[in-house]
C-alpha positions in Angstrom: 2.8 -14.8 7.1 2.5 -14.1 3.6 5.5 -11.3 2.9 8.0 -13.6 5.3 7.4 -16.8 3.0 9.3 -15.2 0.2 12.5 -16.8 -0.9 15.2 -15.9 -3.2 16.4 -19.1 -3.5 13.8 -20.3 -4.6 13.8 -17.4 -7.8 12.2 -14.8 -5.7 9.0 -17.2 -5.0 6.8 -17.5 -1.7 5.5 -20.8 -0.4 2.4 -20.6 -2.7 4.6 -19.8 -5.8 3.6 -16.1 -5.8 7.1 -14.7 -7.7 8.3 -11.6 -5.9 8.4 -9.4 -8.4 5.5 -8.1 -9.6 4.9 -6.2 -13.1 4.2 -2.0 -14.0 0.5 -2.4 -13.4 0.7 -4.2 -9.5 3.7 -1.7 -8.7 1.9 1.2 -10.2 -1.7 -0.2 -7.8 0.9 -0.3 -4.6 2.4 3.2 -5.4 -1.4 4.8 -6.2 -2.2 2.9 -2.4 0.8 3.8 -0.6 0.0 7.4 -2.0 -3.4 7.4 -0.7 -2.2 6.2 2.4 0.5 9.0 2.8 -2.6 11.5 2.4 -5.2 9.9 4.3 -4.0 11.6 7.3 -3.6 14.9 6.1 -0.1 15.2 4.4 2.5 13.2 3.1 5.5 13.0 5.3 9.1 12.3 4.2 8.9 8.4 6.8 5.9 8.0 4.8 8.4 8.0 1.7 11.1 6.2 3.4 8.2 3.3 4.3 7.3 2.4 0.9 10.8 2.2 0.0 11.4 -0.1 3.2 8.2 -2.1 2.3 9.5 -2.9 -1.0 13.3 -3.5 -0.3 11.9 -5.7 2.7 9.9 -8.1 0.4 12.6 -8.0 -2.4 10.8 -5.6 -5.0 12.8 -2.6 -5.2 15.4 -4.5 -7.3 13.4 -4.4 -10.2 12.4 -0.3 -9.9 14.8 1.9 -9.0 14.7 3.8 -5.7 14.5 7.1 -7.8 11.8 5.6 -10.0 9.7 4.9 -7.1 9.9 8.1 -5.6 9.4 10.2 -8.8 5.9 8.0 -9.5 5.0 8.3 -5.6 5.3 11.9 -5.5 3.5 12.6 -8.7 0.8 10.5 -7.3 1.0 12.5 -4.1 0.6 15.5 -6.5 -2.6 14.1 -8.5 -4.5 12.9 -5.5 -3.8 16.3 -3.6 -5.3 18.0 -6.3 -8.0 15.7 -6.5 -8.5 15.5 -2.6 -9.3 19.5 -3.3 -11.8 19.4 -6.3 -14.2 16.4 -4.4 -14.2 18.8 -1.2 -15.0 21.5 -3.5 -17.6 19.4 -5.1 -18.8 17.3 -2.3 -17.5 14.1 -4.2 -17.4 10.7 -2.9 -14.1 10.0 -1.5 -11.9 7.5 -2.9 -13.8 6.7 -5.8 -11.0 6.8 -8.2 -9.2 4.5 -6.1 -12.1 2.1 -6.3 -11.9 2.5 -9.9 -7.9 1.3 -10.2 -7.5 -1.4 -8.2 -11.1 -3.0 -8.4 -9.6 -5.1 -11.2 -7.4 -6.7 -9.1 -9.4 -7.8 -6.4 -9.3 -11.3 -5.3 -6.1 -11.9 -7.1 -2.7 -12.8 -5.2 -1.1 -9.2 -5.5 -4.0 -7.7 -3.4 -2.3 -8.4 -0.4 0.7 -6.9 -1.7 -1.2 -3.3 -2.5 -3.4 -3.6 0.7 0.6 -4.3 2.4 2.3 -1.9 0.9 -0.6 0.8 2.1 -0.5 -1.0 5.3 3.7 -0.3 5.9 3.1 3.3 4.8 0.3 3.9 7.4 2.5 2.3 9.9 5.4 4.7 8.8 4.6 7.6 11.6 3.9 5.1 14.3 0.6 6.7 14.5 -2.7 5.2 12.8 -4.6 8.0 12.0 -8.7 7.1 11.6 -8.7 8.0 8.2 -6.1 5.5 7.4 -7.9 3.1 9.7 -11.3 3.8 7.6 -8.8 3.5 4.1 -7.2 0.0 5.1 -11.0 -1.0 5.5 -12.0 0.1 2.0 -8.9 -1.5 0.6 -9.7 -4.9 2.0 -13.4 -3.9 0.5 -12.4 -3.0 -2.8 -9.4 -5.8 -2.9 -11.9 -8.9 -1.8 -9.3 -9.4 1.2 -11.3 -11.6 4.1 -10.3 -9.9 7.3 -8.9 -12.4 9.8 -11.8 -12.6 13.0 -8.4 -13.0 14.9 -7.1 -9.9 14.2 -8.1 -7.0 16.0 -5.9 -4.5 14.0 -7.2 -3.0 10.4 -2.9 -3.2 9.7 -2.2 -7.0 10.9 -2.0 -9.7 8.9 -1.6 -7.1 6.0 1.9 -5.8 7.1 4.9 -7.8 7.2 6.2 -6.1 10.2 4.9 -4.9 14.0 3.4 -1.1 14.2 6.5 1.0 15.3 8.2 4.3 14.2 10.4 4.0 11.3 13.2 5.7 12.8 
């Protein structure tokens, strides 16, 4: 699977030379996702927190952001969507336009599977997939170019590292 085939030594590479550690503008994509994800279900929930921080300590990133850094920009994000999650029901906007807008430059690339992954762990946080995130890990694959496997019958496989179970 794609997050298991990283190495660090081999400098943090995976088996089709992807390094591990990705720059400010992938992290800031997989903290906007995972954000998106936390919210997709209603509210943002403190294993929702502690899964993006599992998700990136499990494929190595977290060494190059701090775990407060994270956080901070995760709950900020929380902040802006909430806020925007209000003004398009007030308005009768199209949902999730704005995250169209952010990560459609990154679709087909490598690191898409890395966003779509990191907004796949935090959906999987609560043990519980929620339809809206189903309906969001759908658009992501949409908006990232990411072929969905015909073998996989879960929205969440072959996106996560790890099985769907509670995080505590």
């Amino acid at each position: 699977m794609f997050f298991a085939d990283f190495d660090q030594r081999n400098g943090g590479t995976n088996r089709f030379g992807y390094v591990a550690q990705p720059g400010p503008r992938i992290m800031e994509c997989m903290i906007v996702a995972a954000a998106e994800m936390a919210l997709a279900d209603g509210r943002a929930q403190p294993v929702e927190y502690r899964g993006l921080l599992s998700f990136l300590k499990r494929t190595n990133i977290r060494v190059a952001f701090s775990r407060g850094t994270v956080l901070e920009r995760f709950s900020t994000e929380i902040s802006r969507i909430a806020i925007r999650e209000r003004f398009a029901a007030a308005h009768q906007e199209v949902e999730w336009q704005d995250l169209t807008d952010r990560l459609r430059p990154l679709a087909g690339m490598e690191t898409a599977r890395l966003i779509a992954g990191a907004a796949a762990h935090v959906a999987e946080a609560d043990g519980i997939l929620h339809p809206r995130e189903i309906d969001l890990l759908n658009a992501m694959r949409n908006i990232l170019e990411i072929a969905a496997t015909p073998s996989v019958a879960s929205p969440v496989r072959g996106l996560s590292p790890h099985p769907v179970r509670p995080d505590r």
